[in-house]
DRENKOL-836258 format. One record per atom (N, C-alpha, C): x, y, z. Coordinates in steps of 0.1 Angstrom, whole numbers, padded with zeros to 4 digits, always signed. Layout:
// residues N
XYZ
...
***
This chain:
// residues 293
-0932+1717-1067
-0946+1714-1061
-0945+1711-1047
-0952+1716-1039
-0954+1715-1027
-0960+1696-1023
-0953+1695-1011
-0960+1677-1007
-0968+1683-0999
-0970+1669-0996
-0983+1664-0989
-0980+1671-0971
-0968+1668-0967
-0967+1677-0955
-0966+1689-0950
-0964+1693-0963
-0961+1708-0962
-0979+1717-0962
-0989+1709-0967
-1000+1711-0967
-1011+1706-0950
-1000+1695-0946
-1002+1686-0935
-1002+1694-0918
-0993+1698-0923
-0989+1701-0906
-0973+1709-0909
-0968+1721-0901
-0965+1734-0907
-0954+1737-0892
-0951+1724-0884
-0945+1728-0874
-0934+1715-0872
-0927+1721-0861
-0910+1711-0855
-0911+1712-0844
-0906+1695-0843
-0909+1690-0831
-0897+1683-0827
-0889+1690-0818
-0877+1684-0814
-0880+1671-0804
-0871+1655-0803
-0879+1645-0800
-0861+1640-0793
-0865+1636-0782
-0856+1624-0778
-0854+1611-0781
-0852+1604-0786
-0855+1589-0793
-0846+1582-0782
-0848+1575-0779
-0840+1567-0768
-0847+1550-0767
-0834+1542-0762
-0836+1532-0757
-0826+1524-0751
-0823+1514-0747
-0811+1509-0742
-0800+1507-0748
-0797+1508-0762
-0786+1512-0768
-0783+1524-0771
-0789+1532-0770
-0786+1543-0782
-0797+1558-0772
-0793+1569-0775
-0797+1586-0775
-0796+1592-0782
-0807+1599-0785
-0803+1609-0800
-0814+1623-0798
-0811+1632-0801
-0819+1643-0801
-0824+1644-0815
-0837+1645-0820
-0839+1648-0832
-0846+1656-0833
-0849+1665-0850
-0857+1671-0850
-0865+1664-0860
-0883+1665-0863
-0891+1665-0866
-0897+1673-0878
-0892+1676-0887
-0895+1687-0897
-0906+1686-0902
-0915+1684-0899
-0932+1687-0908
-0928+1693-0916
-0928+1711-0917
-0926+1716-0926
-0918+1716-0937
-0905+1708-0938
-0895+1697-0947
-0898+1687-0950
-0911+1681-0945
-0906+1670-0947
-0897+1661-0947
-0885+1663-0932
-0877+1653-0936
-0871+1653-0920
-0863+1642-0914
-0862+1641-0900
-0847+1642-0899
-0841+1651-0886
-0828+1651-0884
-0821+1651-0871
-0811+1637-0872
-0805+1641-0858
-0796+1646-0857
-0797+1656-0845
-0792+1661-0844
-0778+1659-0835
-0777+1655-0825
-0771+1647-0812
-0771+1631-0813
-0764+1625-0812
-0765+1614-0807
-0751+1602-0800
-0755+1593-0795
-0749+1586-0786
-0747+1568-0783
-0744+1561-0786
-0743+1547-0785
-0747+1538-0797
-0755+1531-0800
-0753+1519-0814
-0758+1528-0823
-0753+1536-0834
-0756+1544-0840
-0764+1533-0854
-0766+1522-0856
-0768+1514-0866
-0786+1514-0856
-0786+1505-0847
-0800+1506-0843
-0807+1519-0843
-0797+1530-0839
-0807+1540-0839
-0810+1548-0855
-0805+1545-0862
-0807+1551-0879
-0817+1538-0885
-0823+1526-0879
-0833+1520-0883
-0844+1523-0876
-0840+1528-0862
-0857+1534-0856
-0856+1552-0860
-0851+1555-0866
-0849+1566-0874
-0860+1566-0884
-0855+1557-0894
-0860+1550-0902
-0874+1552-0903
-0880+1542-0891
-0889+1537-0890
-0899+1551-0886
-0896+1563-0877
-0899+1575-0876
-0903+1581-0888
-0890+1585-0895
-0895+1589-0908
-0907+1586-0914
-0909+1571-0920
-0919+1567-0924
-0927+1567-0918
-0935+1566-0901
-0947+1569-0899
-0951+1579-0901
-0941+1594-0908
-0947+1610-0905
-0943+1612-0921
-0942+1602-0931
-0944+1604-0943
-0936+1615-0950
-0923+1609-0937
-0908+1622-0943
-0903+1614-0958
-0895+1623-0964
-0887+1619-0971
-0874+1621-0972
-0866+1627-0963
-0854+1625-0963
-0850+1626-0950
-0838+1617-0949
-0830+1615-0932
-0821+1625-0930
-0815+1632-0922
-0803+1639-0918
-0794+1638-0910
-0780+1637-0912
-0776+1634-0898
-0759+1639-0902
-0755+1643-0894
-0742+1651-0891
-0734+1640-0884
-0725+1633-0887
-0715+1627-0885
-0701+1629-0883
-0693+1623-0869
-0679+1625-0875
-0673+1618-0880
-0659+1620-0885
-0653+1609-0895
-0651+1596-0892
-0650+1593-0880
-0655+1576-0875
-0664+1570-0879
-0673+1580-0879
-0694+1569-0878
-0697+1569-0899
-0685+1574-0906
-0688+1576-0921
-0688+1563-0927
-0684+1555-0920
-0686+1539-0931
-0697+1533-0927
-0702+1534-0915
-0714+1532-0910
-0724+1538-0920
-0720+1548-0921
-0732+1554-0927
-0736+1551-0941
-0722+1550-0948
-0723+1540-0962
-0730+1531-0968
-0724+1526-0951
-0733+1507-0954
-0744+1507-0950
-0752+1518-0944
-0768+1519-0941
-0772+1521-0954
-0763+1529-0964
-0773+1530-0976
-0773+1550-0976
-0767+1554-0968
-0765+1570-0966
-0758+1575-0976
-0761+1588-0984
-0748+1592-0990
-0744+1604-0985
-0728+1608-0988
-0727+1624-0985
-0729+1632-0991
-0734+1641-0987
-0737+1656-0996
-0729+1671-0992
-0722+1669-0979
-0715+1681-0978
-0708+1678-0967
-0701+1690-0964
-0690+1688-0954
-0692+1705-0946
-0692+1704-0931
-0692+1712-0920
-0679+1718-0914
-0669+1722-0919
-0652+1725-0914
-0655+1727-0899
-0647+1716-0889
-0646+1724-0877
-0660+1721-0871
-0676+1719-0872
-0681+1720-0866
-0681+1713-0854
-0677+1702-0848
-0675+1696-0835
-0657+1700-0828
-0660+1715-0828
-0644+1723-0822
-0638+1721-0833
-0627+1707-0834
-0616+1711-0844
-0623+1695-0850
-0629+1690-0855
-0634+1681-0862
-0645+1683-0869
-0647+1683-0882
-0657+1684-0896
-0671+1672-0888
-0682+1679-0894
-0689+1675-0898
-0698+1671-0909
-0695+1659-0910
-0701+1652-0926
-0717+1648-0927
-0720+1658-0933
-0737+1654-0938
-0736+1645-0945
-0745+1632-0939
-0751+1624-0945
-0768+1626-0945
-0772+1620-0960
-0787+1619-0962
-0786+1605-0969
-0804+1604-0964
-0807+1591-0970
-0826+1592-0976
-0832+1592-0982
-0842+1596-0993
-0851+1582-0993
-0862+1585-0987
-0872+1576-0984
-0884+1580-0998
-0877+1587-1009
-0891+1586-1022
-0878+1588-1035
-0883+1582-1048
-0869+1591-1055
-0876+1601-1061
-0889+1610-1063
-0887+1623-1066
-0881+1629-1060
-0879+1630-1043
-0870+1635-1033
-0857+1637-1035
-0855+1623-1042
-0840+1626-1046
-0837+1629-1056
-0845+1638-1067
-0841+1634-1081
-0836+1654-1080
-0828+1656-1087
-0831+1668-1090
-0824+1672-1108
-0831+1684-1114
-0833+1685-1127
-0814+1697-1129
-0812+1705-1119
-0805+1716-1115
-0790+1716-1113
-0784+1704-1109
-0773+1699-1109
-0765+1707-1115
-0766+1703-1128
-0752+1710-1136
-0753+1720-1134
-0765+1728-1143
-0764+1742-1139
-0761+1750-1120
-0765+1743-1112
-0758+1747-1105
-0749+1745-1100
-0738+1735-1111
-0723+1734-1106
-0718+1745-1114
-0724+1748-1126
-0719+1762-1134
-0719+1774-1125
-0728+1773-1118
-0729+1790-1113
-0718+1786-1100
-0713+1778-1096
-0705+1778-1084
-0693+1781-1090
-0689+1773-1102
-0676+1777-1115
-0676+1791-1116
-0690+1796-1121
-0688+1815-1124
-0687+1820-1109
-0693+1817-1101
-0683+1824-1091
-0676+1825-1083
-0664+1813-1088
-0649+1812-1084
-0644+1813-1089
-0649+1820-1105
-0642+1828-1113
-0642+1846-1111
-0643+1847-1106
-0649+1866-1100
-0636+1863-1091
-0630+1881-1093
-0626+1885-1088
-0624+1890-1076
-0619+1885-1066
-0625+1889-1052
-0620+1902-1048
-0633+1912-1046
-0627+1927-1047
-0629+1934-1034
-0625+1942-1031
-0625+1950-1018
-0636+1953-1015
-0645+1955-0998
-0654+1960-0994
-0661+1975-0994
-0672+1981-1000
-0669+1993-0998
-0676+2001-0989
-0674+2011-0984
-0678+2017-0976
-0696+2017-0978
-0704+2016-0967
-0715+2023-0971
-0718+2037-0967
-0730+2038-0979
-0730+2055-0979
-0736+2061-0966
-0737+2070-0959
-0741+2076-0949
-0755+2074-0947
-0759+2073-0957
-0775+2073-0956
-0783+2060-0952
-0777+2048-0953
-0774+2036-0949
-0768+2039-0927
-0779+2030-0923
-0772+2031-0911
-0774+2017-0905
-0760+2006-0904
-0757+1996-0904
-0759+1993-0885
-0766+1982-0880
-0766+1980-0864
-0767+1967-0861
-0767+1962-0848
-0775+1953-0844
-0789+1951-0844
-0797+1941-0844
-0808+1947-0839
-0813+1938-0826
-0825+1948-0820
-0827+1943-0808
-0843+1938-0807
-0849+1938-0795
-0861+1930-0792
-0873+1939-0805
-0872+1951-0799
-0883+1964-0807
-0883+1961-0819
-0873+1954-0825
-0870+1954-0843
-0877+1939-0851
-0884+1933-0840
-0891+1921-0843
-0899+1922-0857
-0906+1930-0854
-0918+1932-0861
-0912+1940-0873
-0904+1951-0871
-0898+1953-0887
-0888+1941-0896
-0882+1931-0886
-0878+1925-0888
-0882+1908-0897
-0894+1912-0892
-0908+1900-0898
-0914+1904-0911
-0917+1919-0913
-0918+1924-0922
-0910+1922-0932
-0896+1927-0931
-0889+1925-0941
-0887+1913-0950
-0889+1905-0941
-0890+1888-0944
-0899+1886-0954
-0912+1893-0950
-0928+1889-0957
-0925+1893-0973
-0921+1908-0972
-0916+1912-0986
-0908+1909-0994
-0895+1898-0989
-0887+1888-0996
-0897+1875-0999
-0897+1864-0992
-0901+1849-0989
-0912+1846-0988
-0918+1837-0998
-0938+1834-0998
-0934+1822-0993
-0921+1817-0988
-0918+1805-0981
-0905+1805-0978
-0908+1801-0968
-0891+1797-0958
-0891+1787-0950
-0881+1779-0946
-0878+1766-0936
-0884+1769-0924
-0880+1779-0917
-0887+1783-0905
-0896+1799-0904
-0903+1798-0895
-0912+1809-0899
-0907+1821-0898
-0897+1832-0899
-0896+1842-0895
-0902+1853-0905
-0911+1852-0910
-0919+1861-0908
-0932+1863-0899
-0932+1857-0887
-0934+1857-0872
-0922+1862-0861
-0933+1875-0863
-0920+1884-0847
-0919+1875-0838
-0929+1872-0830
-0929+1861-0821
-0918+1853-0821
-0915+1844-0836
-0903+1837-0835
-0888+1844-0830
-0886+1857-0843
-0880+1863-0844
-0873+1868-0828
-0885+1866-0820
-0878+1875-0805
-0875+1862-0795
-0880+1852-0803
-0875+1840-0794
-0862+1834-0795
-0859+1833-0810
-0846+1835-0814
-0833+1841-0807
-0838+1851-0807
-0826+1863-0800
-0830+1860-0785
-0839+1860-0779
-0834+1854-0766
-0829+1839-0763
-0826+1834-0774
-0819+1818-0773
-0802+1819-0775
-0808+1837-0783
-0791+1837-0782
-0784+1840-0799
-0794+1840-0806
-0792+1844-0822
-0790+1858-0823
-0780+1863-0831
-0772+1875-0833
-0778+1879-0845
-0789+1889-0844
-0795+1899-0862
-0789+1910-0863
-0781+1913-0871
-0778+1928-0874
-0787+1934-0887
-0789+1944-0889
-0799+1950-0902
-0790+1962-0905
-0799+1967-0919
-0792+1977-0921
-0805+1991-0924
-0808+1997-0922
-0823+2008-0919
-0818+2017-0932
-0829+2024-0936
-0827+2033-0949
-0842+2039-0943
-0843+2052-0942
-0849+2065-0940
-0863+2057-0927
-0854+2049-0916
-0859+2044-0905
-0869+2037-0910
-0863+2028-0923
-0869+2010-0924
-0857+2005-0926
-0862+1988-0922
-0852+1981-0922
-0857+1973-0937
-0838+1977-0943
-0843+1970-0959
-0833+1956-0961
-0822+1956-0951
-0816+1943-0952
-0810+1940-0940
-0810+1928-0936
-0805+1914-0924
-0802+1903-0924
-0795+1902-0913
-0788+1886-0915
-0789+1877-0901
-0785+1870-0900
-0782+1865-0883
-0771+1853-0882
-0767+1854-0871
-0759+1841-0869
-0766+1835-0857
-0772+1818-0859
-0773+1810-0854
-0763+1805-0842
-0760+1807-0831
-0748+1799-0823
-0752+1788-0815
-0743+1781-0822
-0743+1764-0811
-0735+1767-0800
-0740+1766-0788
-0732+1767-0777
-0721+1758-0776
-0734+1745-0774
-0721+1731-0773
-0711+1729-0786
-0712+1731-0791
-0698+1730-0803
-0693+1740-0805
-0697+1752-0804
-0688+1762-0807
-0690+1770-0822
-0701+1766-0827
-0704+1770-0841
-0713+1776-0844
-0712+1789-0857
-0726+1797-0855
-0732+1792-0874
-0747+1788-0879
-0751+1790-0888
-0751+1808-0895
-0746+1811-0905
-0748+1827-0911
-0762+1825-0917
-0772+1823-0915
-0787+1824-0919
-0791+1837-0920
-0808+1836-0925
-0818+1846-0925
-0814+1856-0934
-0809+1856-0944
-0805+1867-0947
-0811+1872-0962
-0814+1887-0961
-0825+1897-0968
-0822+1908-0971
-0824+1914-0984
-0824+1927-0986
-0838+1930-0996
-0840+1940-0996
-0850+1944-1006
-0845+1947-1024
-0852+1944-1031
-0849+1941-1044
-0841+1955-1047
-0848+1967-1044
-0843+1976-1051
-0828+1982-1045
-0825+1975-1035
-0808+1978-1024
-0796+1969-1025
-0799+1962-1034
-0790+1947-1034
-0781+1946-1044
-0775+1959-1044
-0761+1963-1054
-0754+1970-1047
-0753+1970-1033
-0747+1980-1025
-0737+1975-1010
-0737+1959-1018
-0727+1949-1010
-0735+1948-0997
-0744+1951-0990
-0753+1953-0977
-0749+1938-0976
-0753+1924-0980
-0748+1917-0970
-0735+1911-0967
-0726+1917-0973
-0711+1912-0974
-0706+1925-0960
-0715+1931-0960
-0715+1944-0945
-0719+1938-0937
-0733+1934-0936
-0738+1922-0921
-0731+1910-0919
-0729+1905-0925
-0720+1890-0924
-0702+1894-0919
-0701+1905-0920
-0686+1911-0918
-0690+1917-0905
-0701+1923-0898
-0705+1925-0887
-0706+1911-0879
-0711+1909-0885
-0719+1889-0874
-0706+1884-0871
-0697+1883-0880
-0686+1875-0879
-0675+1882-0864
-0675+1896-0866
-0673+1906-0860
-0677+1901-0842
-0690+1895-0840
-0698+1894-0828
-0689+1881-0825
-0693+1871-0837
-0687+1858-0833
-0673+1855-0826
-0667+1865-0832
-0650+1865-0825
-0649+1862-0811
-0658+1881-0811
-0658+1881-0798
-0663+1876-0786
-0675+1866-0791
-0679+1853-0779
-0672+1843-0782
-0658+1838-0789
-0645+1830-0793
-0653+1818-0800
-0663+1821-0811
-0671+1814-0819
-0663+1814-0829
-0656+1804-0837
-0642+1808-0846
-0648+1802-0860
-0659+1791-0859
-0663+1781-0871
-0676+1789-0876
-0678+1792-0890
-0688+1798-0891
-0692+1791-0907
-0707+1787-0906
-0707+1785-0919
-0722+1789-0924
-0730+1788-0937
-0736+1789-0943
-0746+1780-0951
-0756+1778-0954
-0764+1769-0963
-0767+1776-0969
-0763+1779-0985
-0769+1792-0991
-0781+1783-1005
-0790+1790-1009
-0798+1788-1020
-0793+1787-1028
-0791+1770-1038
-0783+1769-1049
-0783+1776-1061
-0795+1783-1064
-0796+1790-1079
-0794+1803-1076
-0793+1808-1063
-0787+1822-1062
-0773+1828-1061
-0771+1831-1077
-0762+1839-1076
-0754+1846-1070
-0760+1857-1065
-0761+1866-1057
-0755+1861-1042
-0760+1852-1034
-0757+1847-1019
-0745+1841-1026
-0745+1831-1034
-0728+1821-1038
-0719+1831-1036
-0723+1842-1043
-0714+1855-1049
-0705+1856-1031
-0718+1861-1028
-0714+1870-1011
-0704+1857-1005
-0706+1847-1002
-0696+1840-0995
-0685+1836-0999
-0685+1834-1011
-0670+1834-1018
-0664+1848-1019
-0672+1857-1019
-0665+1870-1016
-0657+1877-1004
-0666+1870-0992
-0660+1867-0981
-0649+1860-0974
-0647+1851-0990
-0632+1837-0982
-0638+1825-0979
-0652+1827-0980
-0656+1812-0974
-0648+1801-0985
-0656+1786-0981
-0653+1777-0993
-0665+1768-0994
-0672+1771-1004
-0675+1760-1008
-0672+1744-1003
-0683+1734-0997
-0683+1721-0990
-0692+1711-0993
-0700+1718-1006
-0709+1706-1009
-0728+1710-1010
-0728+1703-1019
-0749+1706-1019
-0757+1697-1014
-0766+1700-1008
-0777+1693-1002
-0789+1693-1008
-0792+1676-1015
-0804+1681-1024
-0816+1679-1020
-0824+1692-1027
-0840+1694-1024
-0840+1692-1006
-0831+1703-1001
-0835+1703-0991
-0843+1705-0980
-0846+1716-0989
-0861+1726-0977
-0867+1735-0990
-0878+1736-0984
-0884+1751-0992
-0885+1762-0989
-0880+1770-1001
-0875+1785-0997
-0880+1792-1005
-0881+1803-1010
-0884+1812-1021
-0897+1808-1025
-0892+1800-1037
-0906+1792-1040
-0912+1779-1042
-0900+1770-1037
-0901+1758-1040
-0893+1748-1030
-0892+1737-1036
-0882+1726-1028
-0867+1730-1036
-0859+1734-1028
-0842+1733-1034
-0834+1732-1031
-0827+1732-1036
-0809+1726-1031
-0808+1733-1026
-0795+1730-1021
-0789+1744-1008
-0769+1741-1004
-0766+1752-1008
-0749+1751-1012
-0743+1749-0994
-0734+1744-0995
-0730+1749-0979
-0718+1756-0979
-0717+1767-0975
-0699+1773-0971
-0696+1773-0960
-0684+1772-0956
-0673+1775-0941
-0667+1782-0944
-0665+1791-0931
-0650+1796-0929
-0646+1799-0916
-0632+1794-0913
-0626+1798-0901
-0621+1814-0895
-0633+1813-0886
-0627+1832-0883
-0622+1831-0872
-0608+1821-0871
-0598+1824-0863
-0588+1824-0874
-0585+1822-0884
-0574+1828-0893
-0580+1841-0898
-0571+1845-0902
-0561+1858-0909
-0583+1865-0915
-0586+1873-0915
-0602+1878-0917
-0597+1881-0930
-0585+1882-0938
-0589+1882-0951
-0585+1866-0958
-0584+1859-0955
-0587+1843-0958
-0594+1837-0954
***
């Protein structure tokens, strides 16, 4: 069931929080419902109570905040718990998601087991070779012009997503910030894509956005884009690459363990996607070792 913010107000608002102790870049998630820093700098304890206190004027429910291994007992004893792990994303140091849950329907979730089962079934699969695709398939980057098919494709997957890309508008603002989409076209439409997100300052790219059309999605297409992205990332010497995949899907679990990633942890009820509020798996992988590990 959808909240009250998600009906509220439908936008993100990135926010400097500052004061004599402490800096922090945050973001604002209306459409999550939930607030996250992103950056920050000096008494990290004052600034997770005026955090806090943010949250609850804008009737979030959950905190976010990416830690490194120093600031984790802090985070404890605020009352934070962990939910996943980031390999590498601060260069050669992890980053540890911590959350903290201002409602407990927010925190409750029904899904758990079952989706520790499907993570079990697919680290039981066999991890099998890539196959060629067929000619008729023609695998690319894409560029500015491909917005609008690229928004499309979205509309025909997602009656909801975290951020809006089924807006070209977004879509081309994206890629001019520096986000990498590759698609894959079938008789000049585009029926599947992906993108990598890149953090300049750290060095790390999110494997997001990623789509195929119902009737194409036996044909490995995105274990081909993600094998392209990764491809891009090398070569701007982006080496940490990870993933937040949809916990009941199959299908995406399938694709990154197929890939070598690893599994690092679930984040609960974190955003709304598909159709609802859900968990969301996180994978890494390092693409400075060996591209078949």
């Amino acid at each position: 069931m959808l909240g009250v913010g998600w009906i509220r107000k439908r936008t993100v608002e990135e926010r400097m929080v500052t004061n004599t102790a402490f800096a922090a870049l945050t973001i604002l998630d209306f459409y999550n419902e939930r607030l996250k820093i992103e950056e920050y700098r000096g008494n990290l304890r004052e600034l997770l109570n005026t955090c806090l206190e943010i949250a609850g004027e804008n009737k979030f429910t959950k905190l976010i905040i990416k830690v490194k291994s120093a600031d984790q007992l802090l985070l404890l004893e605020s009352g934070f718990t962990l939910e996943a792990v980031i390999k590498n994303y601060f260069y050669t140091e992890h980053a540890y998601i911590y959350c903290k849950y201002l409602n407990e329907i927010r925190r409750t979730t029904s899904k758990w087991i079952d989706e520790d089962r499907l993570i079990e079934n697919v680290k039981a699969l066999e991890i099998s070779p890539l196959k060629d695709i067929s000619a008729s398939f023609h695998i690319r980057k894409a560029v500015i012009d491909d917005c609008l098919s690229l928004s499309n494709l979205y509309k025909e997957i997602f009656d909801i997503y975290p951020v809006p890309i089924t807006d070209p508008s977004y879509i081309e603002k994206t890629m001019k910030e520096g986000t990498i989409y590759y698609c894959i076209e079938h008789e000049n439409k585009i029926i599947s894509a992906a993108s990598a997100e890149i953090n300049d300052k750290h060095c790390n790219a999110e494997i997001t956005d990623c789509a195929t059309l119902p009737p194409y999605r036996k044909h490995q297409f995105m274990q081909h884009l993600i094998t392209a992205l990764e491809e891009e990332l090398r070569k701007k010497h982006i080496f940490s690459a990870y993933s937040i995949a949809r916990a009941p899907s199959f299908g995406m679990n399938k694709v990154f363990y197929q890939l070598h990633y690893t599994y690092t942890g679930r984040l609960i009820n974190n955003c709304y996607i598909y159709e609802e509020l859900e968990n969301m798996n996180v994978w890494c992988k390092d693409l400075s070792r060996n591209k078949t590990l």
